[in-house]
C-alpha positions as CSV (number, residue, x, y, z in Angstrom):
1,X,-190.7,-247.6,4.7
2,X,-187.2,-247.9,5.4
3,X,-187.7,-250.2,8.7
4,X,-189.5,-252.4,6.3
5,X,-187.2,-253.0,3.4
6,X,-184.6,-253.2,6.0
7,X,-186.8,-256.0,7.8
8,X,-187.4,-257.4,4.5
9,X,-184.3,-257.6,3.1
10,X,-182.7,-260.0,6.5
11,X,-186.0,-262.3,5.9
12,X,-184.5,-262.8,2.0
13,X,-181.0,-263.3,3.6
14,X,-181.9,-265.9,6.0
15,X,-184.3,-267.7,3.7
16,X,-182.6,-267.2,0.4
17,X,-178.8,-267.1,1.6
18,X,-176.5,-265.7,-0.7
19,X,-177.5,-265.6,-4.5
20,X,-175.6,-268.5,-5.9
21,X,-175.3,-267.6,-9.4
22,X,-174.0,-264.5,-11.0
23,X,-173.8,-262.8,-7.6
24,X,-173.6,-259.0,-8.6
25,X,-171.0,-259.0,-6.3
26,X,-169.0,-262.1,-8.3
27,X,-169.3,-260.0,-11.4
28,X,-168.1,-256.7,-10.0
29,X,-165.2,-258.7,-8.6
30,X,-164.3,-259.9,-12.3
31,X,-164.5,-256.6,-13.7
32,X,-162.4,-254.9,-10.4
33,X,-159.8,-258.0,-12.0
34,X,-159.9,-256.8,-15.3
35,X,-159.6,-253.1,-14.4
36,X,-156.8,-254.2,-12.2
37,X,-154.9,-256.5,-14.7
38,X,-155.2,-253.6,-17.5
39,X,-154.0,-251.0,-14.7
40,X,-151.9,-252.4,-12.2
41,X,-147.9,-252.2,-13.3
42,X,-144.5,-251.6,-11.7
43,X,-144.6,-247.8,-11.9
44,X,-148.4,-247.9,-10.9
45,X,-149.4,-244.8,-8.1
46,X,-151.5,-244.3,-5.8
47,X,-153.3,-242.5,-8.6
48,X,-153.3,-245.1,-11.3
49,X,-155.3,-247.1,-8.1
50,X,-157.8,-244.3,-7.3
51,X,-158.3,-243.7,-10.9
52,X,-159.3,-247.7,-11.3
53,X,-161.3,-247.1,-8.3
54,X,-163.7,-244.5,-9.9
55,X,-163.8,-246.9,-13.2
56,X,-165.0,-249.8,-11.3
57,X,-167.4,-248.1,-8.7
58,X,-168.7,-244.9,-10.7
59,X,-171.3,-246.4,-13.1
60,X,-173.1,-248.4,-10.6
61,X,-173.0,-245.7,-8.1
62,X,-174.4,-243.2,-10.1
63,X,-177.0,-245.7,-11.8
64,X,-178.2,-246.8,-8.8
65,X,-178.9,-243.3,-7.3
66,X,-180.5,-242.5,-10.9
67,X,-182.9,-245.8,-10.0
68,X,-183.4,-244.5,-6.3
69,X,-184.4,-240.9,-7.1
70,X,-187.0,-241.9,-9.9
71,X,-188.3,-244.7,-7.4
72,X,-188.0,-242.4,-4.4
73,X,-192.1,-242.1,-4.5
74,X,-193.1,-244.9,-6.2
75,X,-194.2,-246.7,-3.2
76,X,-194.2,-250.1,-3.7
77,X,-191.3,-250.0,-5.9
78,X,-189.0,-248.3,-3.9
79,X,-189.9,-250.7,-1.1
80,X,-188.7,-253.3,-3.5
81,X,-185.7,-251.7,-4.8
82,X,-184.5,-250.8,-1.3
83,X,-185.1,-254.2,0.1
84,X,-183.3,-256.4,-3.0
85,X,-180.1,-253.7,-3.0
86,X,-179.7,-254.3,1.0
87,X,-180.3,-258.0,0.5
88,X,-177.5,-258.6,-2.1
89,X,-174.9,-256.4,-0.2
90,X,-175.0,-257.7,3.2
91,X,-173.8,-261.5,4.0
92,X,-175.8,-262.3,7.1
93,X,-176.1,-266.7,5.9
94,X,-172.8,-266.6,3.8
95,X,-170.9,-266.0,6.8
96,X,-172.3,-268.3,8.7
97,X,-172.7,-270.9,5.5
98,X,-168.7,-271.0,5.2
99,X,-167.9,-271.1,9.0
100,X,-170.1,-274.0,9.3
101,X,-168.3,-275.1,6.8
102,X,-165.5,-275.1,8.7
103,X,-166.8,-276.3,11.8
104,X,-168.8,-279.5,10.7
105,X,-165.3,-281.4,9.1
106,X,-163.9,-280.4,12.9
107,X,-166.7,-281.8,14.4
108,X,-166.2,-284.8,12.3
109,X,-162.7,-285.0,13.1
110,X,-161.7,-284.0,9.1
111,X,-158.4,-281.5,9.2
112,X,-157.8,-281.5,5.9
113,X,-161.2,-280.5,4.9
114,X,-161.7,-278.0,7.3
115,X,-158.1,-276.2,6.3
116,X,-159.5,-276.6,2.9
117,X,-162.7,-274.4,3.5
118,X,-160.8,-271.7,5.8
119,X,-158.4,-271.2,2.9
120,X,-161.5,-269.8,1.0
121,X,-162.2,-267.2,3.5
122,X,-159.2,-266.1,4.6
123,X,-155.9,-264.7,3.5
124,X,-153.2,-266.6,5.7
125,X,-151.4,-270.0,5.3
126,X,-153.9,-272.7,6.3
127,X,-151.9,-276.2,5.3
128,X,-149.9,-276.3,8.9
129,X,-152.6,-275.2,11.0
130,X,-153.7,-277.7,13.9
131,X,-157.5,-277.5,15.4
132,X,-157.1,-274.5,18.0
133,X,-155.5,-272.4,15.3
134,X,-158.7,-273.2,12.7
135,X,-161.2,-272.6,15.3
136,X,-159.3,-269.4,16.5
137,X,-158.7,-267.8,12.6
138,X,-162.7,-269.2,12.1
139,X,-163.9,-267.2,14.8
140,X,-161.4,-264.0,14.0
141,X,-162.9,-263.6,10.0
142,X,-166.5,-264.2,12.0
143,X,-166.1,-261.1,14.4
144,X,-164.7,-259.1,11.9
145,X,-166.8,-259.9,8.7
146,X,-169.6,-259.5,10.8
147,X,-169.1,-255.9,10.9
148,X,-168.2,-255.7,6.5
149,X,-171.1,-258.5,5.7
150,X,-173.8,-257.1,8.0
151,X,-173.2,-254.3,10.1
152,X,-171.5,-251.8,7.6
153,X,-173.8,-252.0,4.9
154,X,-177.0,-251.5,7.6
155,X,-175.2,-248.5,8.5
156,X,-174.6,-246.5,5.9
157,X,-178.3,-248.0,4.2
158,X,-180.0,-246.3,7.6
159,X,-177.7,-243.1,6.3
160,X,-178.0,-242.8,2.1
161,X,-180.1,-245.5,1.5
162,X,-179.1,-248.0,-1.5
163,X,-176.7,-245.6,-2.7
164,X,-175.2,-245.7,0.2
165,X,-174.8,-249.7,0.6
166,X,-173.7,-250.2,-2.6
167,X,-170.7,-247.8,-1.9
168,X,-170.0,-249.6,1.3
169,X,-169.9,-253.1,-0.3
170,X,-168.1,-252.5,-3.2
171,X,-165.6,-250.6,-1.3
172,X,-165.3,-253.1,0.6
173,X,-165.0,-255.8,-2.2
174,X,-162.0,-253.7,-3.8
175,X,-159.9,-253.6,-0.3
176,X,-160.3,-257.2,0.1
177,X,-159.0,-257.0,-3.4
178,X,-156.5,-254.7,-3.8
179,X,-155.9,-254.0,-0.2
180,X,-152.9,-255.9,0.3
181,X,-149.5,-254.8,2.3
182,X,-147.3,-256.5,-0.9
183,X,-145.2,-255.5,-3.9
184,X,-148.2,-255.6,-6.2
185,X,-150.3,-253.6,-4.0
186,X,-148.9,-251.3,-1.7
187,X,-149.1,-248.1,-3.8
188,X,-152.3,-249.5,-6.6
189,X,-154.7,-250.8,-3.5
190,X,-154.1,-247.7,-1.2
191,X,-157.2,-246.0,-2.2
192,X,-159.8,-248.6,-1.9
193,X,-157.9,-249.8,1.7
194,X,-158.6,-245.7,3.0
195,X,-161.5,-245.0,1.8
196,X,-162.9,-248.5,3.1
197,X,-161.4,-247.4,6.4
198,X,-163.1,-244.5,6.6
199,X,-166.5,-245.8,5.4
200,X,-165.8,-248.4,8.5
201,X,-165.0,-246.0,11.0
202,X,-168.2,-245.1,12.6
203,X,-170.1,-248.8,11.9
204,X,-167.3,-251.1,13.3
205,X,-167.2,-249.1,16.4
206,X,-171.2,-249.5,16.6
207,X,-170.7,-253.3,16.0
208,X,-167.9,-253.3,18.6
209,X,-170.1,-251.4,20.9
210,X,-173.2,-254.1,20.0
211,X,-170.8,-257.2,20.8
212,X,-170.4,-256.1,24.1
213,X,-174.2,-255.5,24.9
214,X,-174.8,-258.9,23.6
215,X,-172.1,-260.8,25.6
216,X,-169.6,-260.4,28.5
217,X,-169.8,-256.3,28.7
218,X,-167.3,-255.8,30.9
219,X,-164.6,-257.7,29.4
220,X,-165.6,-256.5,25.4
221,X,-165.3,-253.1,26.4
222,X,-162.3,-253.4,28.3
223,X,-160.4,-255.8,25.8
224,X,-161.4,-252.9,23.0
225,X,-159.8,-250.3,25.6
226,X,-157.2,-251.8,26.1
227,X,-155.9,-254.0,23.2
228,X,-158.1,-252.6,19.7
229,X,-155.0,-249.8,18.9
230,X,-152.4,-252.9,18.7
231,X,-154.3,-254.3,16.0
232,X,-152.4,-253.6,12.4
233,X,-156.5,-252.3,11.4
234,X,-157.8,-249.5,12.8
235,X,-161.7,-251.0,12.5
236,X,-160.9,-254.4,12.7
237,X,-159.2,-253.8,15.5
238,X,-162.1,-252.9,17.9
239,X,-164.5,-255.3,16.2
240,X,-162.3,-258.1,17.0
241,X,-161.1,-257.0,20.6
242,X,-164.1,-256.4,21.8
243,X,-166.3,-259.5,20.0
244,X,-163.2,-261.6,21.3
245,X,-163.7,-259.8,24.9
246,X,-167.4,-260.7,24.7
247,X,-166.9,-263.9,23.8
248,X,-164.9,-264.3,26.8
249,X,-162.0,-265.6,24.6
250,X,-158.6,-264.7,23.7
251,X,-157.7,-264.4,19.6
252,X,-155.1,-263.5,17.6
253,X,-151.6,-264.1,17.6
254,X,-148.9,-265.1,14.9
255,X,-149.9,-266.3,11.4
256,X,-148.5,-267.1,8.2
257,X,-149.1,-264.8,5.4
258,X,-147.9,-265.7,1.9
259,X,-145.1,-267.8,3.5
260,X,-143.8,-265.0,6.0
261,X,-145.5,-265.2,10.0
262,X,-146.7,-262.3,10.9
263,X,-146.6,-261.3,14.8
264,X,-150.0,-260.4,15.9
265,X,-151.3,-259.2,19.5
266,X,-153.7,-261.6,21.2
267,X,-157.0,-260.1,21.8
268,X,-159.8,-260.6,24.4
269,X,-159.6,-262.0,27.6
270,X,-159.9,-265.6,29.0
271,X,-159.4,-269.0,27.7
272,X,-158.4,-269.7,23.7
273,X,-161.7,-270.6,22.3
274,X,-162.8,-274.4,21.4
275,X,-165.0,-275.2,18.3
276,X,-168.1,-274.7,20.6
277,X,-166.7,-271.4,20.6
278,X,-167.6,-270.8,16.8
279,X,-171.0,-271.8,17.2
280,X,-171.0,-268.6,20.2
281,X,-169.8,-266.3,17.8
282,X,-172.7,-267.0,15.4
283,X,-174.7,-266.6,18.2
284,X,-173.2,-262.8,19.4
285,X,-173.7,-261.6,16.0
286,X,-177.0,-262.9,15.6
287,X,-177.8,-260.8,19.0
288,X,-176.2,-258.1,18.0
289,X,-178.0,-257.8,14.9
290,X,-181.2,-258.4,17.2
291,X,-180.5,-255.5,19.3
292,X,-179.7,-253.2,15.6
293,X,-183.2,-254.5,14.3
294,X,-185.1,-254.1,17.6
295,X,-183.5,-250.8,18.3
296,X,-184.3,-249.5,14.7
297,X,-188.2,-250.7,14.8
298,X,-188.6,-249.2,18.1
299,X,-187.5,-245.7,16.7
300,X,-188.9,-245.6,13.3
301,X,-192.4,-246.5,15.3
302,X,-192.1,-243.9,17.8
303,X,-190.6,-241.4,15.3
């Protein structure tokens, strides 16, 4: 059953896309802002921010596992169930919706409109970027939301079942919301940024690992030997190394965050990549997520 809602749930992803109103997701993230508004002050601990954690993530945890254990025979149902919870918490089109969405004004020779449409997918000064720098920061959110759209929530679905990608994504949500390095966050966010690392450990180094068999082996690998433990991440940084390494591209380097560059090791080896370039990392994740399907429906038949 589980090979099946799995299946079923990327053939409602690529024909559906994203839900495009009231995404359960959207509304979580406006309560997580609530919660955070109502929480979040000078003196706030680490505490105060694990305590918000629990509020926001708790009730839908523990009523989805209430909804899994009473379905967990039910057949049909929990064929359904499964497949619609993995469906709205991984982000298989999205991704590839809003880097199109980025590529197409380049393709058209529209800056503006492509800085425009980064800016909503990534945290780092967009309005002074040229081309090279749009098509690299395009294809760096690609290689690394492929692991937190897709990849992540398979994993730890194959592992607890909805429960379990439900954990994963909202974690997830709340680092990319609270996460943040800043004044406001350092000490409020810490919870949600560690424990999203360590639900990432294990299924970013199996996306890493599933870049390389779908590209240039020899140079993911080595790129994620040699260059993942620069990265400020400690997932990111072999997702990135070694998609950027299979790609047979170099990535990274310095950015502006919030008005302040950051200095950031290049990753991968080889040219800097060309807006082709973004159109080939669509294409590696789509393999990789080939070879994760293919390898699943092979075992669960055999098993």
């Amino acid at each position: 059953m589980v090979i099946i809602q799995i299946l079923t749930a990327f053939i409602l992803d690529r024909l559906l896309g994203e839900p495009k109103d009231n995404h359960p997701l959207v509304i979580f993230g406006n309560i997580a802002n609530t919660v955070e508004k109502r929480s979040n002050h000078a003196q706030s601990t680490r505490v105060d921010g694990a305590a918000s954690y629990l509020i926001c993530v708790t009730p839908i945890i523990v009523a989805t596992a209430i909804l899994q254990l009473t379905l967990f025979d039910s057949g049909l149902s929990a064929l359904i169930f499964g497949a619609i919870t993995l469906y709205i918490t991984i982000g298989w089109q999205s991704l590839f919706e809003h880097t199109s969405a980025i590529m197409k004004p380049l393709q058209q020779g529209n800056l503006e409109e492509a800085k425009q449409n980064l800016a909503m997918i990534v945290s780092r000064d967009t309005q002074e970027l040229e081309e090279p720098e749009i098509v690299s920061a395009t294809i760096e959110t690609l290689l690394e939301n492929g692991n937190d759209a897709i990849f992540g929530a398979l994993f730890w679905f194959l592992l607890l079942g909805p429960v379990g990608a439900v954990l994963y994504r909202l974690t997830n949500t709340l680092d990319a919301m609270w996460g943040y390095k800043n004044e406001r966050f350092l000490q409020f966010g810490w919870a949600a940024a560690r424990l999203d690392d360590l639900l990432n450990w294990v299924p970013a180094r199996l996306c890493a690992y599933s870049y390389a068999l779908a590209g240039n082996y020899h140079s993911a690998m080595q790129s994620w030997k040699t260059q993942a433990a620069k990265w400020k991440s400690p997932n990111a940084g072999p997702v990135m190394a070694a998609g950027a390494g299979a790609l047979s591209i170099t990535i990274g380097g310095d950015a502006v965050y919030h008005g302040t560059k950051e200095s950031k090791p290049v990753l991968g080896m080889g040219e800097p990549p060309t807006l082709q370039d973004i159109q080939e990392a669509q294409s590696l994740i789509n393999k990789a997520l080939f070879i994760w399907l293919a390898t699943l429906t092979i075992l669960f038949l055999v098993a």
